[in-house]
KOLFI-75614 format. One record per residue (C-alpha): residue in three letters; x, y, z. Coordinates in steps of 0.5 Angstrom, whole numbers, plus 500, padded with zeros to 3 digits. Example, Ala and Ser with C-alpha at 12.3 -4.5 7.8 and 13.67 -1.06 7.14 Angstrom:
    r   xx   yy   zz
  ALA  525  491  516
  SER  527  498  514
END
This chain:
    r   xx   yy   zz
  UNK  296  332  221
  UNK  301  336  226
  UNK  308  337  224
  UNK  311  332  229
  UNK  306  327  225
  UNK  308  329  218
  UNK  316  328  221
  UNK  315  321  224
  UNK  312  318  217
  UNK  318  321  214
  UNK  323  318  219
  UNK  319  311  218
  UNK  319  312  211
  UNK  326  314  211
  UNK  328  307  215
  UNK  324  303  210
  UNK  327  305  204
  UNK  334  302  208
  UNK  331  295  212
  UNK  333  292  206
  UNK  341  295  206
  UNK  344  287  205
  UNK  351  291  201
  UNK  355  290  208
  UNK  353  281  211
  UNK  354  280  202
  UNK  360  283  203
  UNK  362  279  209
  UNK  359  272  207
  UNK  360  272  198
  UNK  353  269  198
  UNK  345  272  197
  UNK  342  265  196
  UNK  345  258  201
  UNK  346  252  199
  UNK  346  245  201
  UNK  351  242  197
  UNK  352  235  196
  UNK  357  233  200
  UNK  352  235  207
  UNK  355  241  207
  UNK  352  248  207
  UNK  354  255  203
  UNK  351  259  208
  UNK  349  267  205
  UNK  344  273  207
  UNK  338  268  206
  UNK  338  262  209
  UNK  336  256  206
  UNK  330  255  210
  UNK  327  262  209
  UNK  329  261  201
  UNK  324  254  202
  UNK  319  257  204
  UNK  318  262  199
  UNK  318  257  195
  UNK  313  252  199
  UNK  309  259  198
  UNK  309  260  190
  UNK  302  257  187
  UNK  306  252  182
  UNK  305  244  182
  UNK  310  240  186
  UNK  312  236  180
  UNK  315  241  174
  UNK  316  235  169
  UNK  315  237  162
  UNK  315  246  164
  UNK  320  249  162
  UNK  321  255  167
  UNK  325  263  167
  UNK  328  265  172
  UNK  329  272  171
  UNK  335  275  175
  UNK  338  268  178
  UNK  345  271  182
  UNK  346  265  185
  UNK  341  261  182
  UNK  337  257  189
  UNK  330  258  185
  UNK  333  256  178
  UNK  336  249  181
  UNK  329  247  186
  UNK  325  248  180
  UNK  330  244  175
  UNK  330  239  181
  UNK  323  238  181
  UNK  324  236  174
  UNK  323  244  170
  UNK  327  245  163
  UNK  330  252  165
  UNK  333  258  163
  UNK  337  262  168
  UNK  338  270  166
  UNK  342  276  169
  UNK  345  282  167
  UNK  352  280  167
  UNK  356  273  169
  UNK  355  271  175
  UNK  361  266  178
  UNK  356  263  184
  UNK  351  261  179
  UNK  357  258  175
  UNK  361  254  180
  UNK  353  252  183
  UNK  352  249  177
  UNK  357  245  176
  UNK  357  243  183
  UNK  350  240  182
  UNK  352  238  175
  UNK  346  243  172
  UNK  344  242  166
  UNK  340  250  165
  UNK  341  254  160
  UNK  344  260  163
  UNK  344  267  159
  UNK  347  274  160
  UNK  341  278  158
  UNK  338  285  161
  UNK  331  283  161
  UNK  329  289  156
  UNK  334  284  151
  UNK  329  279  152
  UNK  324  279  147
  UNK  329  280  141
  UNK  333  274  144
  UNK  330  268  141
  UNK  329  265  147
  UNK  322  263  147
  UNK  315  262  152
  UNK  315  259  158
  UNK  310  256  163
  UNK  312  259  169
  UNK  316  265  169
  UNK  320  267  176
  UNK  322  275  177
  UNK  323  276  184
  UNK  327  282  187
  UNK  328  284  180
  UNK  322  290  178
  UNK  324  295  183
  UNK  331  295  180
  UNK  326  297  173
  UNK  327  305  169
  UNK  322  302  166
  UNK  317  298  171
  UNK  311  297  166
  UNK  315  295  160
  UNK  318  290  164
  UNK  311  287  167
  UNK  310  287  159
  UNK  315  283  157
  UNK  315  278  162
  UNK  307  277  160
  UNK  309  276  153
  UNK  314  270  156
  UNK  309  267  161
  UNK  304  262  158
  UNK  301  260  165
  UNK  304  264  171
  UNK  309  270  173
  UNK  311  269  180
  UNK  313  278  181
  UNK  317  279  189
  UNK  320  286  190
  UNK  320  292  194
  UNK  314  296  197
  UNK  313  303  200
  UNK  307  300  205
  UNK  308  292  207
  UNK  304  290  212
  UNK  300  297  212
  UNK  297  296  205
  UNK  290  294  207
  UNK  289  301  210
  UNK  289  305  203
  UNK  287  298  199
  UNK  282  303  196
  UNK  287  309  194
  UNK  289  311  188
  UNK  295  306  187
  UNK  302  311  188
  UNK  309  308  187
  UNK  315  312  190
  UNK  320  314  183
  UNK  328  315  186
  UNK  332  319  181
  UNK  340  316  185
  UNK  341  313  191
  UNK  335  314  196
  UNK  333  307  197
  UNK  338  303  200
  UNK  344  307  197
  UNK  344  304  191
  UNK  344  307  184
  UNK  340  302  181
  UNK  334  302  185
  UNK  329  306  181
  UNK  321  305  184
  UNK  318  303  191
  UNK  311  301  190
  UNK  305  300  195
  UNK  302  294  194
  UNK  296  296  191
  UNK  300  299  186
  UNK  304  293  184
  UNK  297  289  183
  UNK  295  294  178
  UNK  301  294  175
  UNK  301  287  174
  UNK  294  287  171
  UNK  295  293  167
  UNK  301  289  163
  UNK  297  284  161
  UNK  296  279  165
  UNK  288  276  166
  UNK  289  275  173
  UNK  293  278  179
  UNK  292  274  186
  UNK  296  277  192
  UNK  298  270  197
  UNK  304  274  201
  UNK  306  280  203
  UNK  313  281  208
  UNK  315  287  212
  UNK  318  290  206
  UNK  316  286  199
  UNK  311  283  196
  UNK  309  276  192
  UNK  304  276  187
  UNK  302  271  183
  UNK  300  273  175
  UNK  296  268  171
  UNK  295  270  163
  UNK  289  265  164
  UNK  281  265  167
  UNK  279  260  172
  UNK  276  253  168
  UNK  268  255  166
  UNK  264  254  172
  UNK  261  246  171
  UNK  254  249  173
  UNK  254  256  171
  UNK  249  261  175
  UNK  248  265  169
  UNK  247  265  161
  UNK  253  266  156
  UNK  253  273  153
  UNK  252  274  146
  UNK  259  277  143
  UNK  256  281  138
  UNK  262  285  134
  UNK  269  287  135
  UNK  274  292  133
  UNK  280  296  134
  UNK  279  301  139
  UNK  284  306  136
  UNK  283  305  129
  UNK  275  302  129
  UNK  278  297  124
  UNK  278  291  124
  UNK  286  288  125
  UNK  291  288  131
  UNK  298  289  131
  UNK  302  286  136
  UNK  308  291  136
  UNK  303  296  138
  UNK  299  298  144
  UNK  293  295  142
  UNK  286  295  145
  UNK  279  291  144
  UNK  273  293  144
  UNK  267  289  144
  UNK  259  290  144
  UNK  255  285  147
  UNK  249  283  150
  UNK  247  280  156
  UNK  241  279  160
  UNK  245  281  167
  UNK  244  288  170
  UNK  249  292  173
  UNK  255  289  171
  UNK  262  290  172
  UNK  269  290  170
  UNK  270  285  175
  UNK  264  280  172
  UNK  268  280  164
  UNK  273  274  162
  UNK  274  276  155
  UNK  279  270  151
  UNK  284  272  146
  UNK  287  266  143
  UNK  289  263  149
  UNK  291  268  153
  UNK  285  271  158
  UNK  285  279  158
  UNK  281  283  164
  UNK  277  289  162
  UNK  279  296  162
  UNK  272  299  161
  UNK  265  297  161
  UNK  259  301  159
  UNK  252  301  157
  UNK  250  304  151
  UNK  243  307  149
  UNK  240  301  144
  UNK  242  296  151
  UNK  248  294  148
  UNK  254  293  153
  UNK  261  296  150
  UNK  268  293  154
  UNK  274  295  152
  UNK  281  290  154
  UNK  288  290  152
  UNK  290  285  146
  UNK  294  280  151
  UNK  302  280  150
  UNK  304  275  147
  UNK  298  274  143
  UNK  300  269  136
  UNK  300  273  130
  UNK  293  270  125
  UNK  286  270  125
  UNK  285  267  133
  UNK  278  266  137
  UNK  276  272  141
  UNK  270  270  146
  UNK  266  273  153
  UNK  264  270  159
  UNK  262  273  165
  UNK  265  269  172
  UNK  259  265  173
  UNK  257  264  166
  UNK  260  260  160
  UNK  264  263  154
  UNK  259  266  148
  UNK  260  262  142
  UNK  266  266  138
  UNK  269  272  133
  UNK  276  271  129
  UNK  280  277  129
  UNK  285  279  125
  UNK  293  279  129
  UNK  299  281  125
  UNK  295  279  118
  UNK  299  283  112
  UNK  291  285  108
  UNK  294  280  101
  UNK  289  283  095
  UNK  286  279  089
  UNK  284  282  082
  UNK  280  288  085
  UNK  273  290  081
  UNK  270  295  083
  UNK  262  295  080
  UNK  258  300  080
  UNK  260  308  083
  UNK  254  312  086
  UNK  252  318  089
  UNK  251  316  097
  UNK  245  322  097
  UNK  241  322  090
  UNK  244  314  088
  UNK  245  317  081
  UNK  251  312  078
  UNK  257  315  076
  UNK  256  322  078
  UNK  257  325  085
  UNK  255  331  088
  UNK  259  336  093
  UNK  255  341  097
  UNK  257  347  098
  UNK  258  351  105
  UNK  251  352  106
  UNK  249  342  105
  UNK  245  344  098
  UNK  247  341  094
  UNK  251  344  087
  UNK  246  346  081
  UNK  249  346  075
  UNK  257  346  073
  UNK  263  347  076
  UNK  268  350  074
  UNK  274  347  076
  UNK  277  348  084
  UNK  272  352  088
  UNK  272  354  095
  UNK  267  352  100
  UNK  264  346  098
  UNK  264  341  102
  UNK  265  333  102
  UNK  261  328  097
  UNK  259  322  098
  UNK  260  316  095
  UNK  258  308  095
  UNK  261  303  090
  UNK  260  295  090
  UNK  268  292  090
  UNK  270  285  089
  UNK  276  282  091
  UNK  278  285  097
  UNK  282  283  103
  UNK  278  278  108
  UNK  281  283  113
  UNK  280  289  110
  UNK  278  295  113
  UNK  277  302  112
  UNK  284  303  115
  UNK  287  298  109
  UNK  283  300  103
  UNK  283  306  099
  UNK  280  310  095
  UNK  282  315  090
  UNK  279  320  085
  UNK  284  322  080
  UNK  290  325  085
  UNK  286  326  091
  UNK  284  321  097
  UNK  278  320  099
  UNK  275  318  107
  UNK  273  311  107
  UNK  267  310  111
  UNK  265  304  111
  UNK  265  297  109
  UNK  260  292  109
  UNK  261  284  109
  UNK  261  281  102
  UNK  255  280  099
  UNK  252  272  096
  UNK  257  274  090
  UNK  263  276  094
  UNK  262  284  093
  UNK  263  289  099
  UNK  259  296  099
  UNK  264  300  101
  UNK  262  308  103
  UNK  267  314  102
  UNK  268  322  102
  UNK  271  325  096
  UNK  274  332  100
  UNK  271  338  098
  UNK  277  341  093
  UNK  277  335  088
  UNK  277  338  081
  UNK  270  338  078
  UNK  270  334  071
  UNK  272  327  070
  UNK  276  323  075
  UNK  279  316  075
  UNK  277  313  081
  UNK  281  307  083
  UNK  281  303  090
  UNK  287  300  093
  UNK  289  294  097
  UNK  293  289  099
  UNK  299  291  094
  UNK  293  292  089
  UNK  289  296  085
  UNK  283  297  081
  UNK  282  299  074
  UNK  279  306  074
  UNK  272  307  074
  UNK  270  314  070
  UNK  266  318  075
  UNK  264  326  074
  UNK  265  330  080
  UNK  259  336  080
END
């Protein structure tokens, strides 16, 4: 690219970034959204009423919104918030700050939305509940913190996000459709003049930002010279009536950070599933994974060496706290029949027994064997602390547990010194659970009390001789 190119993509993107300069026409007119009131007469303002009922006509929302109740996120004069309570919607109309436009509109039309003033980060901590439809048009770009807010708009959504704003590429995007998504950050005023615009993204960026946030699926259905409509469900398409292919056998899962077995929703949280399938070449793209009643799309997909599959998706926002179904299918397949996992589940302990302590290696009871530096085991006494002796292992037998349990919630001590939990196998028919654990190297030698610990209790102490 020669220099006159490069300057007149920097012109065109200059100009772009000012094509949606509306500060001057509302400040002329007082109004953004018009309105028919109902009299006949019309408010006119910067967007017209026809254009405004054809963004509308465009959304992929029923006609009729009896029994939804909708969230209009950065409402201003509040158009979007009194069509969708005129086709029958509960609504909750929100912005930053109080707008007297929506307040003298809701009176004129004898409104009966809620109406708060909230940032949409205060959102979540407001009490306000979910919503089957969530509208946020002309907002994310006004966004620090763009990813975040996607979030938290999947959170509130139980069916739909409609997402509208700015981006850097309009009717250009299908040329770097495959591009690495890009988004423009503006640390002042250099989009529109205004301090409050913060990002400007391609179309591909906005799409996988959407689905990043947790969204199931992403549908594109608008894009206009400057802005982008996308249309964010938080659930898969209905199981196909004849599906093409067999359903994959879900064979476990866990956490994909801790390997345990429970999810927090205050934490960025993230599924891995291994499972079987008689389909080859699989992608990311073929996997419907179900998490509750939110659908999650894959952020990682591979084949192990045994054959299995191993995919990783993100725990959907939103997703209610208790032991909630997860099950896998692929596009053209049914669902796999389901696991449980644990969401914000408090590991809640019994009397806790623990039956029997052995060494891993040798099976002797009661006795575990550290190695030294060179993996043999140590002959003979030991004589308190010693350097360079390695970790011992050992396997006990504990009843009472946690049905949650895992090794990030179960701990094992030797007198003063924790020990690694390794494993924990499923109760046996009597109830008991093998556990499998590391006694670190500078355990003192002699008699410790070994303990395990969970759910707020704690085993009596079972006598061990560390060697």
């Amino acid at each position: 690219m020669d220099g006159s190119q490069s300057l007149g993509s920097q012109s065109l993107k200059d100009r772009r970034r000012k094509q949606n300069d509306l500060s001057a026409e509302l400040s002329q007119k007082g109004w953004y959204h018009s309105f028919a009131l109902p009299d006949g007469s019309v408010i006119p303002a910067v967007m017209s009423l026809e254009w405004q009922r054809e963004r509308w006509l465009r959304f992929p929302i029923p006609g009729d919104l009896h029994g939804k109740r909708v969230l209009d996120i950065g409402a201003w004069d509040g158009w979007f918030s009194f069509e969708a309570e005129r086709r029958g919607a509960e609504v909750t109309s929100v912005d930053r700050v109080e707008i007297p436009n929506y307040l003298r509109m809701h009176r004129l039309l004898g409104s009966k939305a809620a109406y708060r003033n909230l940032d949409l980060f205060e959102l979540p901590a407001a009490g306000l509940g979910n919503f089957d439809i969530v509208l946020c048009l002309g907002v994310l770009y006004h966004l620090r913190h763009p990813v975040l807010g996607l979030e938290i708009v999947c959170g509130l959504a139980t069916d739909v996000a409609i997402i509208e704003t700015f981006v850097t590429d309009g009717p250009a995007w299908r040329e770097h459709v495959a591009d690495i998504p890009t988004m423009e950050f503006y640390e002042t005023d250099e989009l529109n003049g205004q301090m409050d615009n913060w990002v400007g993204m391609t179309v591909g960026c906005l799409l996988a930002m959407c689905r990043a946030a947790g969204f199931a699926r992403v549908e594109l259905f608008a894009v206009d010279s400057i802005n982008a409509s996308v249309a964010c469900y938080r659930k898969w398409e209905p199981e196909p009536a004849r599906p093409q292919l067999p359903a994959p056998e879900l064979v476990s899962a866990s956490n994909a950070t801790t390997g345990g077995k429970n999810f927090a929703t205050t934490r960025d949280e993230y599924i891995s599933c291994w499972f079987k399938s008689s389909t080859e070449n699989l992608t990311r793209d073929d996997l419907c994974l179900e998490a509750g009643e939110f659908g999650a799309p894959a952020v990682h997909l591979g084949r192990q060496e045994n054959g299995l599959y191993l995919a990783n998706f993100r725990l959907p926002p939103g997703t209610a706290a208790g032991w909630i179904p997860l099950r896998l299918r692929l596009k053209n397949s049914p669902f796999s029949r389901p696991l449980r996992i644990p969401v914000d589940v408090p590991p809640v302990a019994g009397d806790i027994v623990v039956h029997g302590v052995f060494d891993s290696l040798t099976w002797t009871p009661g006795e575990i064997r550290r190695a030294d530096a060179r993996g043999a085991p140590m002959e003979g006494p030991v004589e308190g602390h010693r350097e360079g002796l390695k970790e011992g292992y050992l396997s006990c037998w504990v009843l009472g547990l946690p049905e949650n349990c895992d090794c990030q919630n179960v701990r094992l001590w030797a007198g003063e010194w924790r020990l690694r939990t390794l494993a924990i196998a499923e109760p046996d028919g009597q109830g008991y659970r093998q556990i499998n654990g590391a006694l670190p190297g500078d355990v003192a030698a002699g008699r410790q009390a070994f303990r395990v610990e969970s759910g707020g209790a704690v085993s009596q102490p079972v006598w061990i001789t560390v060697k």
